[in-house]
C-alpha positions in Angstrom: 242.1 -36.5 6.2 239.1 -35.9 8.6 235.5 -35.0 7.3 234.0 -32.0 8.7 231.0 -31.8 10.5 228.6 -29.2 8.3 225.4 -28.7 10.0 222.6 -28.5 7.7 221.5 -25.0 7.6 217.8 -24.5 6.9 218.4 -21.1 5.1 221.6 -22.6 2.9 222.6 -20.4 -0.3 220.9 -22.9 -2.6 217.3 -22.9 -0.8 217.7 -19.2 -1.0 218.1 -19.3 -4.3 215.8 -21.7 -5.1 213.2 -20.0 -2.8 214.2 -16.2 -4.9 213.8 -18.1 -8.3 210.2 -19.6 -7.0 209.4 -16.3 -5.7 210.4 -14.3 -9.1 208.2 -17.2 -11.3 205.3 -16.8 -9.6 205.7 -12.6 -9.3 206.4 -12.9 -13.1 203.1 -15.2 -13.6 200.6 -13.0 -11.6 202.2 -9.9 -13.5 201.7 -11.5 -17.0 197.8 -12.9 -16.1 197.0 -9.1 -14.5 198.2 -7.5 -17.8 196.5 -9.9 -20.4 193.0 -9.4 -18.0 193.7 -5.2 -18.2 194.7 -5.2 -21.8 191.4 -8.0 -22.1 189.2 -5.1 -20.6 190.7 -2.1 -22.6 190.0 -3.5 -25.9 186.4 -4.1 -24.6 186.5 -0.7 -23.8 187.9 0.0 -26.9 185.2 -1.0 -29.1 182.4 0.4 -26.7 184.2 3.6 -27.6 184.6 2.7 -31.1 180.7 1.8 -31.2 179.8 5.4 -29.6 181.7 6.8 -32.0 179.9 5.5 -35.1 176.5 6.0 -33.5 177.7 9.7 -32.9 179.1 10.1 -36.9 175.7 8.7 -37.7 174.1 11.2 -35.6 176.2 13.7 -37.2 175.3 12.6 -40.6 172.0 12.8 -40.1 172.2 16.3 -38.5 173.9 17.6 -41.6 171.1 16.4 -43.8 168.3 17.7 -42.4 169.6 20.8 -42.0 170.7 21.3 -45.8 167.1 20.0 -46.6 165.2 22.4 -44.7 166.4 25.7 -45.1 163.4 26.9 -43.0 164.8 25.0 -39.9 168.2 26.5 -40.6 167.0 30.4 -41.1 165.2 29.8 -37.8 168.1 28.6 -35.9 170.5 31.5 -37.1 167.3 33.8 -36.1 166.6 32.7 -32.7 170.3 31.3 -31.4 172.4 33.5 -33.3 169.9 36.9 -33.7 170.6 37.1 -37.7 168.2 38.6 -39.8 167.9 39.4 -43.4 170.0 42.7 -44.7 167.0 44.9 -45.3 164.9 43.6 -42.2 164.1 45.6 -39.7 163.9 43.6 -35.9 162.2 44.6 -33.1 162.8 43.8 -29.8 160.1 44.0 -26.6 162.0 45.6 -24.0 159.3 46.0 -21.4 160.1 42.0 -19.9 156.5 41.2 -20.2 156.5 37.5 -22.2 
């Protein structure tokens, strides 16, 4: 019978999709290359961390020794932070504020 005259719409169902599937690609690619750069920058992060932690356990260790090798440094800190002193001592204290 007779052919029908379609005008050629600009915005037809198939450029729409096309233009939505185009659209969702490149969303999907810019999505995908920001999470590889932020998971890229944790795991720099990460091991800065990782490397302060270390230096710290060093730190730590090193702490630990010292003070189990020198008893003097240890009586002196539970002296003057912690105001021990020895069962039979006897500790005076200079109340008149003068230094």
């Amino acid at each position: 019978m007779g052919k029908r005259n379609r005008k050629t719409n600009p915005f037809s169902i198939n450029s729409l999709l096309r233009f939505a599937c185009v659209f969702l690609c490149v969303l999907f690619a810019v999505y995908f290359v920001k999470t590889k750069l932020d998971v890229a920058q944790m795991q720099q992060q990460l091991v800065a961390m990782e490397e302060q932690v270390e230096l710290q356990r060093l730190k730590n260790k090193d702490a630990k020794l010292s003070l189990r090798e020198d008893s003097s440094t240890l009586e002196r800190t539970a002296r003057e932070k912690l105001d021990y002193a020895h069962p039979d001592e006897r500790v005076f204290v200079d109340i008149s504020g003068a230094n």
